[in-house]
mmCIF file of the N, C-alpha and C atoms, coordinates in Angstrom:
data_MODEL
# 
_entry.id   MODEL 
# 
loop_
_atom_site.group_PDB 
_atom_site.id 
_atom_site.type_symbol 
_atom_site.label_atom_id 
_atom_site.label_alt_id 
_atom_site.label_comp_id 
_atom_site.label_asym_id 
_atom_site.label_entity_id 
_atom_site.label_seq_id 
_atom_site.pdbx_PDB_ins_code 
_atom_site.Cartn_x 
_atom_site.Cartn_y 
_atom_site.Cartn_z 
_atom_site.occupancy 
_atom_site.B_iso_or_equiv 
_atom_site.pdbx_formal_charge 
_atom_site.auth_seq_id 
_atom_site.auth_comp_id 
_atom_site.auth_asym_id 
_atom_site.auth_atom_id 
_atom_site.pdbx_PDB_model_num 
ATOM 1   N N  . UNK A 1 1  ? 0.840  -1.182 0.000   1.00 0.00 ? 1  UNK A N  1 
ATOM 2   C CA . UNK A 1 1  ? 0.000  0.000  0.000   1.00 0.00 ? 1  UNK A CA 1 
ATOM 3   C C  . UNK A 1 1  ? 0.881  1.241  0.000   1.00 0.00 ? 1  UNK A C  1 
ATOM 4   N N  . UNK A 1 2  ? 0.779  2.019  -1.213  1.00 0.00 ? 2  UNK A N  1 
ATOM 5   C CA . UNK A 1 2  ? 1.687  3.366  -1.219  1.00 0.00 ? 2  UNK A CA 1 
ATOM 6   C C  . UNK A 1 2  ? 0.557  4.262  -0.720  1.00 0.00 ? 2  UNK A C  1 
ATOM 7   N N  . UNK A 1 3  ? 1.190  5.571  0.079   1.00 0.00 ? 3  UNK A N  1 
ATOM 8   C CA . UNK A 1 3  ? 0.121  6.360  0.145   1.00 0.00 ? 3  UNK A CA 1 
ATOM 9   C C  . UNK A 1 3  ? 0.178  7.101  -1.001  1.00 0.00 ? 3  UNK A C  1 
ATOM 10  N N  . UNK A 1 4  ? -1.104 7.606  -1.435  1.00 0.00 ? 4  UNK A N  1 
ATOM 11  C CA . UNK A 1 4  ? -1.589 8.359  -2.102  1.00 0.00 ? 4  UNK A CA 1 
ATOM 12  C C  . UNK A 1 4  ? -0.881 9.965  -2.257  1.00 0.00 ? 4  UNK A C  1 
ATOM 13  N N  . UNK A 1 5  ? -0.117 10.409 -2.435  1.00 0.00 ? 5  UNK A N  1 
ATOM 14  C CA . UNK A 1 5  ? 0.537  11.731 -2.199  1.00 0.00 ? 5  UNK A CA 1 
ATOM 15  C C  . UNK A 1 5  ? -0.592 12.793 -2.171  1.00 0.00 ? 5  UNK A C  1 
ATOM 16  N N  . UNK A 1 6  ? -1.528 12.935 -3.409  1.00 0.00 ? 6  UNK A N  1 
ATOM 17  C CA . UNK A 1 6  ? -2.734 13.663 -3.304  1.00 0.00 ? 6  UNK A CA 1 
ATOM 18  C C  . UNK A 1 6  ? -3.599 13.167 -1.868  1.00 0.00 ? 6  UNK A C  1 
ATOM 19  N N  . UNK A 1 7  ? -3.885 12.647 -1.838  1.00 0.00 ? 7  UNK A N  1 
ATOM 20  C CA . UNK A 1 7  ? -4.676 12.312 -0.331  1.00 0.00 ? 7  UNK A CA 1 
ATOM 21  C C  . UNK A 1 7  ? -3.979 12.705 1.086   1.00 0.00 ? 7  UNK A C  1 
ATOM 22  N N  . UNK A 1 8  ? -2.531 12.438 1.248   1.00 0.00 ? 8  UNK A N  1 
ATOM 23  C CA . UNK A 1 8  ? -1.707 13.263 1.915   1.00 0.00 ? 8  UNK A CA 1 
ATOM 24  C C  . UNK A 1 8  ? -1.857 14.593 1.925   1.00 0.00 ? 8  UNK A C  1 
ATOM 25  N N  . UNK A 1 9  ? -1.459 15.171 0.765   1.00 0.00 ? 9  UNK A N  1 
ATOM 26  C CA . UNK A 1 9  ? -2.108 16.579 1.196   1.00 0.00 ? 9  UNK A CA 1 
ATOM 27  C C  . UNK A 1 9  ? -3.168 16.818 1.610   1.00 0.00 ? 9  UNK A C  1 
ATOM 28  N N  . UNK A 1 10 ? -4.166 16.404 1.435   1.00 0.00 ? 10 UNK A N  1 
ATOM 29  C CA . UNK A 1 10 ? -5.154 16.396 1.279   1.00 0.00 ? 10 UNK A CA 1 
ATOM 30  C C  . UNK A 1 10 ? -5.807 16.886 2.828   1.00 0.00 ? 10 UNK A C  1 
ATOM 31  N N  . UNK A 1 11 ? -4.967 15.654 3.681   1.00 0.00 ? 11 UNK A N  1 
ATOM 32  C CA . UNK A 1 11 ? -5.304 15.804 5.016   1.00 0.00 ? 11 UNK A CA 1 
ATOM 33  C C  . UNK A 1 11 ? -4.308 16.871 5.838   1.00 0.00 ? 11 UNK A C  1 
ATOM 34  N N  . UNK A 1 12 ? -3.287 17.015 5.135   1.00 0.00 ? 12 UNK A N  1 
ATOM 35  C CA . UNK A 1 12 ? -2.153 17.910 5.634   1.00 0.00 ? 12 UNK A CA 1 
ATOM 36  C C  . UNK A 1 12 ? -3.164 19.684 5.699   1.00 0.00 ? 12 UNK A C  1 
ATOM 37  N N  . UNK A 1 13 ? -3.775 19.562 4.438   1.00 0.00 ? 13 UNK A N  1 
ATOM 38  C CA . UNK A 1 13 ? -4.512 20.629 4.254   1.00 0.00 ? 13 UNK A CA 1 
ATOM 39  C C  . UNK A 1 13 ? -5.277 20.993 5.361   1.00 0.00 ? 13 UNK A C  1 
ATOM 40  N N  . UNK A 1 14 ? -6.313 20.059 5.931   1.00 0.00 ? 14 UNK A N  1 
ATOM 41  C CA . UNK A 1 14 ? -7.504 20.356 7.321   1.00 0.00 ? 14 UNK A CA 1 
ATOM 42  C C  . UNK A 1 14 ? -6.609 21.085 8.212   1.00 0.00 ? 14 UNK A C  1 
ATOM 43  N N  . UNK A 1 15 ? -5.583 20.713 8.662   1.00 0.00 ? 15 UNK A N  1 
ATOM 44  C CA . UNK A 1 15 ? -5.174 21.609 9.467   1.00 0.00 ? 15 UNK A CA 1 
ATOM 45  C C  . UNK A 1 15 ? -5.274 23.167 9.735   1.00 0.00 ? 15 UNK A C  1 
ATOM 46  N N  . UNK A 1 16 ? -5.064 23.858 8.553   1.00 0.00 ? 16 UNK A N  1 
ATOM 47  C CA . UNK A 1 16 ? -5.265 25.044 8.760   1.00 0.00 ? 16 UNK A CA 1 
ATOM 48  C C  . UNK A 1 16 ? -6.879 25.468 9.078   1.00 0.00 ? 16 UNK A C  1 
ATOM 49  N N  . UNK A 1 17 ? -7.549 24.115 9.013   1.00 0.00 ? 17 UNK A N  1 
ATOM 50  C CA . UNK A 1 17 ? -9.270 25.099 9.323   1.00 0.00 ? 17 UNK A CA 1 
ATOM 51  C C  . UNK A 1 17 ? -9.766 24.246 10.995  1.00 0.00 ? 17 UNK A C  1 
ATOM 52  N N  . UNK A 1 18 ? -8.590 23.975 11.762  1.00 0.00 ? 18 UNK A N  1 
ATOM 53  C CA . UNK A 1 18 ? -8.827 22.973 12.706  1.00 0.00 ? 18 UNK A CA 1 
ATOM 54  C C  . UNK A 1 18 ? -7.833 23.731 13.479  1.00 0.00 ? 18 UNK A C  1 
ATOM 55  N N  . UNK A 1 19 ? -7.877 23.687 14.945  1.00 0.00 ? 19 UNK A N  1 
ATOM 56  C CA . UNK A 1 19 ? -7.342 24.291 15.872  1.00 0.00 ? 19 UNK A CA 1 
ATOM 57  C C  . UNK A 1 19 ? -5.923 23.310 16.257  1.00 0.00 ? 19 UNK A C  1 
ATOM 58  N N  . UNK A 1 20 ? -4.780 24.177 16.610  1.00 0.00 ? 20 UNK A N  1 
ATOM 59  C CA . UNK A 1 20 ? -3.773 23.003 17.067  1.00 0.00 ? 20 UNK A CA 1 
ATOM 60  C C  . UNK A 1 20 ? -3.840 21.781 18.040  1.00 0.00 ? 20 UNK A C  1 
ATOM 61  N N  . UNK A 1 21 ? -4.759 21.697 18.978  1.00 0.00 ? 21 UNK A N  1 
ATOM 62  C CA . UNK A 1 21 ? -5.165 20.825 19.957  1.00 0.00 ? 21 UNK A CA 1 
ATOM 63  C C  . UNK A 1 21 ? -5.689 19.860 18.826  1.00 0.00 ? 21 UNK A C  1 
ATOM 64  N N  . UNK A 1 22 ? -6.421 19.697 17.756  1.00 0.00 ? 22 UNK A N  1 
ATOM 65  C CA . UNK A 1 22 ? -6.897 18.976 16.804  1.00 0.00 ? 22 UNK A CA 1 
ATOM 66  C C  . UNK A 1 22 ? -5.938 18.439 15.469  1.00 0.00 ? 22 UNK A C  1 
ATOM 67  N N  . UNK A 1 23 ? -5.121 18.622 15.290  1.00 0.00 ? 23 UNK A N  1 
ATOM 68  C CA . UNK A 1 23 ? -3.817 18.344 14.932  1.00 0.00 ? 23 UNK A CA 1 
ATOM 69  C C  . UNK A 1 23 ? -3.262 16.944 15.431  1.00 0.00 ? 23 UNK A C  1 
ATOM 70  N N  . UNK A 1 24 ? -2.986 16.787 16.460  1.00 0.00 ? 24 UNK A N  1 
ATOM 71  C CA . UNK A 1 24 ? -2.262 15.233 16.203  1.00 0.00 ? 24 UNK A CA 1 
ATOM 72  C C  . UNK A 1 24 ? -3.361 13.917 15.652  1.00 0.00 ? 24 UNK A C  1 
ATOM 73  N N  . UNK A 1 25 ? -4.615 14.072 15.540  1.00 0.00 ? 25 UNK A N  1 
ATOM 74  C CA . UNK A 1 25 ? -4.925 12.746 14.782  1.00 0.00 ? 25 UNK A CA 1 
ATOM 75  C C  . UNK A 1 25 ? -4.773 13.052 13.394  1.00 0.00 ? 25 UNK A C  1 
ATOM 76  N N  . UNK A 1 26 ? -4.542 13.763 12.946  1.00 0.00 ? 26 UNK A N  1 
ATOM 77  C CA . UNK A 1 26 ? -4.411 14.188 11.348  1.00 0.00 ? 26 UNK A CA 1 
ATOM 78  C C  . UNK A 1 26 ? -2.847 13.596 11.316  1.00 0.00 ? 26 UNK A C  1 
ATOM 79  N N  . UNK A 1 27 ? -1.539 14.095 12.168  1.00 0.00 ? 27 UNK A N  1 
ATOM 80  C CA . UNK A 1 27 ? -0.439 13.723 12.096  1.00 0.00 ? 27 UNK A CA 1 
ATOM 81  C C  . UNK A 1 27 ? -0.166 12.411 11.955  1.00 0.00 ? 27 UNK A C  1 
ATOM 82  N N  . UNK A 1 28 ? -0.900 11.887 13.477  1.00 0.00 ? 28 UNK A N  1 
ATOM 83  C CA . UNK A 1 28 ? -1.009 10.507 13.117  1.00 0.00 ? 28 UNK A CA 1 
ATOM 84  C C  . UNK A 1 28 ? -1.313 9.270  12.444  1.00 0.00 ? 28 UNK A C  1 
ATOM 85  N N  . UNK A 1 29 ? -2.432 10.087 11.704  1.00 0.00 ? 29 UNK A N  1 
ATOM 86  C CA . UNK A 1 29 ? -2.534 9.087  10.568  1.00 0.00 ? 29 UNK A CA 1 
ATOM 87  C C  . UNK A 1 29 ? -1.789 9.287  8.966   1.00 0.00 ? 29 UNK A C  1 
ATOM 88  N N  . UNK A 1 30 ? -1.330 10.391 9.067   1.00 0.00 ? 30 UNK A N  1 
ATOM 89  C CA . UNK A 1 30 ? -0.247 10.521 7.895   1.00 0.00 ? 30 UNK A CA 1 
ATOM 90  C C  . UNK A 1 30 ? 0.987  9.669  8.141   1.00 0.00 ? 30 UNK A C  1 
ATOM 91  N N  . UNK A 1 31 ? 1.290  9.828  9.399   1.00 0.00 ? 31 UNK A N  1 
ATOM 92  C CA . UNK A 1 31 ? 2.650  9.226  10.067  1.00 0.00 ? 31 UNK A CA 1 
ATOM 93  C C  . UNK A 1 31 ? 1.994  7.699  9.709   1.00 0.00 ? 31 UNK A C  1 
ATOM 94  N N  . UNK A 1 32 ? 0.815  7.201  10.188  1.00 0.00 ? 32 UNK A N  1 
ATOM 95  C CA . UNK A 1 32 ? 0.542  6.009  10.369  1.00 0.00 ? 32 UNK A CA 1 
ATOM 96  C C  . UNK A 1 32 ? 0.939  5.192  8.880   1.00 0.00 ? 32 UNK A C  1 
ATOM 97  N N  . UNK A 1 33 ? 0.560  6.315  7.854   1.00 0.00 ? 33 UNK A N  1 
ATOM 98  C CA . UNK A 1 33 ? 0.136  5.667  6.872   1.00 0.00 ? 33 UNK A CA 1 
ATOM 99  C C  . UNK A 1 33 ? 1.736  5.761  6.033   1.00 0.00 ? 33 UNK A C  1 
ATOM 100 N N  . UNK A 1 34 ? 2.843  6.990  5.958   1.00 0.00 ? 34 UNK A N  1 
ATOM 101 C CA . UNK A 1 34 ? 3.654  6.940  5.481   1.00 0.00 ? 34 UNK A CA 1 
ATOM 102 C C  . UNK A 1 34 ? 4.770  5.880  6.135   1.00 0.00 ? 34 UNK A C  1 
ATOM 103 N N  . UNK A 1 35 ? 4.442  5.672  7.536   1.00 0.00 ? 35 UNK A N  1 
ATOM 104 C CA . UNK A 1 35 ? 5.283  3.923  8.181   1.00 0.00 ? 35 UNK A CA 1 
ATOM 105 C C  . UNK A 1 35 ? 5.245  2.982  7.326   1.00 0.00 ? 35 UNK A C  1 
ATOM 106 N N  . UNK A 1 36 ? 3.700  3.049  7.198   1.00 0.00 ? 36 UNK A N  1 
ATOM 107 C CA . UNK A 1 36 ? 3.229  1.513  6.433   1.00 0.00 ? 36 UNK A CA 1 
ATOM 108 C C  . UNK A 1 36 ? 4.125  1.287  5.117   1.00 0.00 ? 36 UNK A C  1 
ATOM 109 N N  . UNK A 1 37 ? 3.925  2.495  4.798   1.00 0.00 ? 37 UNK A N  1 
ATOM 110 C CA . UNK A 1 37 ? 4.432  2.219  2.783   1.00 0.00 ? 37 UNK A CA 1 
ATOM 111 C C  . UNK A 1 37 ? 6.099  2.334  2.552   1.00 0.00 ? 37 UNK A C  1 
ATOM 112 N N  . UNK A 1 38 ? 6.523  2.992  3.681   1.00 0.00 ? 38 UNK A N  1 
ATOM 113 C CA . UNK A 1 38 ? 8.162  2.656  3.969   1.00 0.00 ? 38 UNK A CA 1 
ATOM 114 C C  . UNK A 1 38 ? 8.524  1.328  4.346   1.00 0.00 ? 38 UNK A C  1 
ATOM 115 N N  . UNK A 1 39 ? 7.849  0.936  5.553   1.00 0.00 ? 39 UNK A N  1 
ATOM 116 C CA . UNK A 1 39 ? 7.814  -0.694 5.491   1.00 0.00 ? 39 UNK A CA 1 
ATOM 117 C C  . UNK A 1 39 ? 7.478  -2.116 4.681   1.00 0.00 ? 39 UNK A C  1 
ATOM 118 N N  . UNK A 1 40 ? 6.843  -1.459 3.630   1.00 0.00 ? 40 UNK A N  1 
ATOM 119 C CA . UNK A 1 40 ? 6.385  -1.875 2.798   1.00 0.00 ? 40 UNK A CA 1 
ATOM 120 C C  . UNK A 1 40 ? 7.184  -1.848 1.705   1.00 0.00 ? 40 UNK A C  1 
ATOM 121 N N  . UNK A 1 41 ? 8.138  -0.914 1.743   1.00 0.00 ? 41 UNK A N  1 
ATOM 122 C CA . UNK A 1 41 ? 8.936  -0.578 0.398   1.00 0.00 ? 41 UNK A CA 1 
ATOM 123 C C  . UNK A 1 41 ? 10.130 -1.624 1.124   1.00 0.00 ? 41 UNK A C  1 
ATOM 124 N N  . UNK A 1 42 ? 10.124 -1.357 2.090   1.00 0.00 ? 42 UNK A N  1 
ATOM 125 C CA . UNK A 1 42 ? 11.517 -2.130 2.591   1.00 0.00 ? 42 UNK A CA 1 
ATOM 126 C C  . UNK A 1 42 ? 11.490 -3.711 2.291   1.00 0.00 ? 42 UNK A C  1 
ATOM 127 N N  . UNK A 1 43 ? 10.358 -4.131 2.597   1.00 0.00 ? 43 UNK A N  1 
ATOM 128 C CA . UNK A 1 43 ? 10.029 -5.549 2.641   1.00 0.00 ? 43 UNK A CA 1 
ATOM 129 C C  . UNK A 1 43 ? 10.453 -6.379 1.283   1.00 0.00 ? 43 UNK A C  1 
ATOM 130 N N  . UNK A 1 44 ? 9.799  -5.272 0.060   1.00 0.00 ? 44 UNK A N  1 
ATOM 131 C CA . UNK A 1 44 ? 9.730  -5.689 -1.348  1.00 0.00 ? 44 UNK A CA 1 
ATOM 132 C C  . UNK A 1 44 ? 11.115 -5.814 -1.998  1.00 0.00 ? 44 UNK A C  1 
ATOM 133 N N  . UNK A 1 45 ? 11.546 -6.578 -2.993  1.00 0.00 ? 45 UNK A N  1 
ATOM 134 C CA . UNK A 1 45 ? 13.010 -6.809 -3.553  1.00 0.00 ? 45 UNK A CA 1 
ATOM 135 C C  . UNK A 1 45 ? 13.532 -5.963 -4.009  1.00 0.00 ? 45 UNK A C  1 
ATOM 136 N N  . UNK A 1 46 ? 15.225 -5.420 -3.910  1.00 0.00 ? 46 UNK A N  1 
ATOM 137 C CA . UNK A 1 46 ? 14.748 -4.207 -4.756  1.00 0.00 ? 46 UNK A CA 1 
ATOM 138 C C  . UNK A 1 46 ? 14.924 -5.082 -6.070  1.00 0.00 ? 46 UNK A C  1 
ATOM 139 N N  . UNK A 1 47 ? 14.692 -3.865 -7.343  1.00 0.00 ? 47 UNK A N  1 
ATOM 140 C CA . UNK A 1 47 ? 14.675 -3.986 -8.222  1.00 0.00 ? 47 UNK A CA 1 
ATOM 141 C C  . UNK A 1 47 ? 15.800 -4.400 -8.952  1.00 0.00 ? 47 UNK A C  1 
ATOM 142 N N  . UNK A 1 48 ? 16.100 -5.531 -9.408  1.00 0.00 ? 48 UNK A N  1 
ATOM 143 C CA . UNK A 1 48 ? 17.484 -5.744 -10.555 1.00 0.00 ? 48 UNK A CA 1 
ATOM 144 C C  . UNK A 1 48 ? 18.122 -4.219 -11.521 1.00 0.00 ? 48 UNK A C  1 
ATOM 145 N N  . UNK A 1 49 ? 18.850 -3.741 -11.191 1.00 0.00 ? 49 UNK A N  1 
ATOM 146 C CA . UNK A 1 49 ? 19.676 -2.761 -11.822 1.00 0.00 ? 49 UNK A CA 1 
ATOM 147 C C  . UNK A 1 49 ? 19.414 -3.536 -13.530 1.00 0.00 ? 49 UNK A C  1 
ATOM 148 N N  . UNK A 1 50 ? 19.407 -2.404 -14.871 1.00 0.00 ? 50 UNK A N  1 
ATOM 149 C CA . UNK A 1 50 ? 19.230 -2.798 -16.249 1.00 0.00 ? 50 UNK A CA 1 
ATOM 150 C C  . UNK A 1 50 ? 20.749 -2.994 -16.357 1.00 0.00 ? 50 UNK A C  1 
ATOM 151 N N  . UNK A 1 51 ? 21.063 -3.959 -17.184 1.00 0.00 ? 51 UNK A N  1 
ATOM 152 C CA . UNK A 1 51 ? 22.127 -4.204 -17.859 1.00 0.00 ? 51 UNK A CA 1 
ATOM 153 C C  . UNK A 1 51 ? 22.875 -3.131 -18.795 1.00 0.00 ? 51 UNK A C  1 
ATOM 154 N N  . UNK A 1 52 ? 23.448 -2.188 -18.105 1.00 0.00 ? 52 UNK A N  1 
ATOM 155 C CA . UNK A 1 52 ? 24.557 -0.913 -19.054 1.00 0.00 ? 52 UNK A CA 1 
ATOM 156 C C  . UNK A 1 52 ? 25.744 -1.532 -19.282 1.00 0.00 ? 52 UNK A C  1 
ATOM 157 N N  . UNK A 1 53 ? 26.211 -2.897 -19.440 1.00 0.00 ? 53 UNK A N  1 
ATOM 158 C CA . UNK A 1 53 ? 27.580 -3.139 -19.715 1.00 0.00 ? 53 UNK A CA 1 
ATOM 159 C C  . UNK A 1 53 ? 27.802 -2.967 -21.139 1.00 0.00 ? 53 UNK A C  1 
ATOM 160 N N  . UNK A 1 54 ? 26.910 -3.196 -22.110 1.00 0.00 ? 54 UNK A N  1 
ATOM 161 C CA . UNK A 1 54 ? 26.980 -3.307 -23.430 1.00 0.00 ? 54 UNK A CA 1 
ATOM 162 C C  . UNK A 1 54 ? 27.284 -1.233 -23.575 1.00 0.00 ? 54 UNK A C  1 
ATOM 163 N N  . UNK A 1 55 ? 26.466 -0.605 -23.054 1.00 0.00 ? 55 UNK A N  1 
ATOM 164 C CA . UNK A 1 55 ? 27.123 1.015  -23.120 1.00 0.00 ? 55 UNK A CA 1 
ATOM 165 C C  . UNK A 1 55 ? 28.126 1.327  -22.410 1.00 0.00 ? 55 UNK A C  1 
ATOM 166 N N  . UNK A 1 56 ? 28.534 0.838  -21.452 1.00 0.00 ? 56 UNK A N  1 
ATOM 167 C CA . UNK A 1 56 ? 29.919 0.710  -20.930 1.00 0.00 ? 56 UNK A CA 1 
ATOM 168 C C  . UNK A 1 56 ? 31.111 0.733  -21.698 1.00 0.00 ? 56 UNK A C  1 
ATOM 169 N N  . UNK A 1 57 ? 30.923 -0.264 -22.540 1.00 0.00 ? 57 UNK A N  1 
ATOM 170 C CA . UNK A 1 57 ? 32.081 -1.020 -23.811 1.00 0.00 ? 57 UNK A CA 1 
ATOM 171 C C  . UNK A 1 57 ? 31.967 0.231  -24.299 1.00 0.00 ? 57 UNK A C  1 
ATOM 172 N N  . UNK A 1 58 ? 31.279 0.969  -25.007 1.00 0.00 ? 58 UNK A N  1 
ATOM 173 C CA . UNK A 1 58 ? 30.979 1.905  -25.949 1.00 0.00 ? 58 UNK A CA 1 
ATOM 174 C C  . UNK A 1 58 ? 31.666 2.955  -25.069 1.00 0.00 ? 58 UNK A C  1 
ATOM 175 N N  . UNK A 1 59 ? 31.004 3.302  -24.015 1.00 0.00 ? 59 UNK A N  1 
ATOM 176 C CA . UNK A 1 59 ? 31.926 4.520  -23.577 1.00 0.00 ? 59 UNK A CA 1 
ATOM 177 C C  . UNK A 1 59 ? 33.533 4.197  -23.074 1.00 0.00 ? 59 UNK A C  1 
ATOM 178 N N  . UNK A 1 60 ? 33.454 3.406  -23.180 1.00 0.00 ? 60 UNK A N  1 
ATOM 179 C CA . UNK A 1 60 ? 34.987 3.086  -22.880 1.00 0.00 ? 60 UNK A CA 1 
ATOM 180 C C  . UNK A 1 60 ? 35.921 3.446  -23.937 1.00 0.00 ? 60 UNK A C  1 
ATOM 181 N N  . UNK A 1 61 ? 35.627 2.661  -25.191 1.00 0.00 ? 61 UNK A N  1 
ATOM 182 C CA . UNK A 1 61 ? 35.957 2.868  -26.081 1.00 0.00 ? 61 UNK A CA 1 
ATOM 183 C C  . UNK A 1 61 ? 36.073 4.290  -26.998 1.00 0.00 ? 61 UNK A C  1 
ATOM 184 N N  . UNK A 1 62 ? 35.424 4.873  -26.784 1.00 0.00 ? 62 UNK A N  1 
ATOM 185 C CA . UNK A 1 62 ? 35.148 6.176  -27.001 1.00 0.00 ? 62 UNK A CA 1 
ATOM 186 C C  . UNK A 1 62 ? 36.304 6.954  -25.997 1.00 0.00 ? 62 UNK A C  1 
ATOM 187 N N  . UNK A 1 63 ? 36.507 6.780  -24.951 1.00 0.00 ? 63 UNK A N  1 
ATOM 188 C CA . UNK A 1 63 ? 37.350 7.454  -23.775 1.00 0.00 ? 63 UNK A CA 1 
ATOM 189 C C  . UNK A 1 63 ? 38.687 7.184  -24.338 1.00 0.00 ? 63 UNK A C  1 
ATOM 190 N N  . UNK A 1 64 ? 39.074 5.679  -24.529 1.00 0.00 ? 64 UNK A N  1 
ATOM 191 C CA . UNK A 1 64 ? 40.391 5.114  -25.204 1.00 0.00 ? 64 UNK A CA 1 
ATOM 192 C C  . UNK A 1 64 ? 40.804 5.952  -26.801 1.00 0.00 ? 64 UNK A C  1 
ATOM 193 N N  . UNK A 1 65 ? 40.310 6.141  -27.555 1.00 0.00 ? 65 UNK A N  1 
ATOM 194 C CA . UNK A 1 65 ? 40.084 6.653  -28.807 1.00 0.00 ? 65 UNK A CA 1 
ATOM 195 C C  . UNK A 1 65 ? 40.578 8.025  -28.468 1.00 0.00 ? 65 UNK A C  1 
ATOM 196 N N  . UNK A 1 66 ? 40.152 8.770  -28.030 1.00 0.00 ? 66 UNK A N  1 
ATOM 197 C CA . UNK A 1 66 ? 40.474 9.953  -27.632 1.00 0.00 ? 66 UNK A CA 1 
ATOM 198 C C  . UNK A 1 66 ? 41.790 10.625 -26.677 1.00 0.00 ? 66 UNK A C  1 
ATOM 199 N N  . UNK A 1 67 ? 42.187 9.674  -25.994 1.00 0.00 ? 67 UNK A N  1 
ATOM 200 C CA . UNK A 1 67 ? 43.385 9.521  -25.209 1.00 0.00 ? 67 UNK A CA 1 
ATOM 201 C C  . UNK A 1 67 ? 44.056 9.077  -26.685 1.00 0.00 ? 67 UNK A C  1 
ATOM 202 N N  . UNK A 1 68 ? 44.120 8.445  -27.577 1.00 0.00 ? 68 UNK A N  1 
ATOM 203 C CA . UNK A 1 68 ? 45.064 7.875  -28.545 1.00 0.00 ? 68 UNK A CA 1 
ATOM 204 C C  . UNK A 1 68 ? 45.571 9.229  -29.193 1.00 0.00 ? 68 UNK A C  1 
ATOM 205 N N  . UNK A 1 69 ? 44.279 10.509 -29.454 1.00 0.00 ? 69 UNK A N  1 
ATOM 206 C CA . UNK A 1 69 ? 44.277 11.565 -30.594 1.00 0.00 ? 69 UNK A CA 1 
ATOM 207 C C  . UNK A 1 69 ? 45.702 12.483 -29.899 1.00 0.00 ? 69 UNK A C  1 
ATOM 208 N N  . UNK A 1 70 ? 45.729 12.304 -28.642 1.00 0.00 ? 70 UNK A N  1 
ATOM 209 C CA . UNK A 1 70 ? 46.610 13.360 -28.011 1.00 0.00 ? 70 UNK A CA 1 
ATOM 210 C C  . UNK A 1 70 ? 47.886 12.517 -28.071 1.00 0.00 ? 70 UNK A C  1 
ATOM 211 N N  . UNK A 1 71 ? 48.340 11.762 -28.223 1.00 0.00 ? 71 UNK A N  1 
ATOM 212 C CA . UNK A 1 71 ? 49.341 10.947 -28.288 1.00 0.00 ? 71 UNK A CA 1 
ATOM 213 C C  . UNK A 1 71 ? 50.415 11.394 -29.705 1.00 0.00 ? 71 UNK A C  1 
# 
């Protein structure tokens, strides 16, 4: 479960029409909910990095080539 970023604000927003004593259940459930989806991100695999070795070669080669011109 990701939170919703629009819905986050969303509730971040009430605050200003709500007195500060009324403020921490709004916190808390943002907090509640941005825990969840950090824990949640943590849990999940990361992602396999894409294979850049094949552009690697290329920029390498390109780097070598150019070190040759000053020679």
């Amino acid at each position: 479960m990701q939170p919703d970023p629009q819905e986050t604000d969303e509730q971040l927003a009430k605050l200003d029409d709500l007195s500060v004593e009324e403020h921490l259940p709004i916190y808390e459930e943002v907090h509640r909910d941005l825990t969840a989806a950090l824990a949640q991100s943590a849990a999940e695999p990361a992602a396999e990095p894409a294979d850049d070795s094949a552009d690697d070669s290329a920029d390498d080669s390109a780097a070598e080539g150019a070190g040759d011109a000053d020679r």
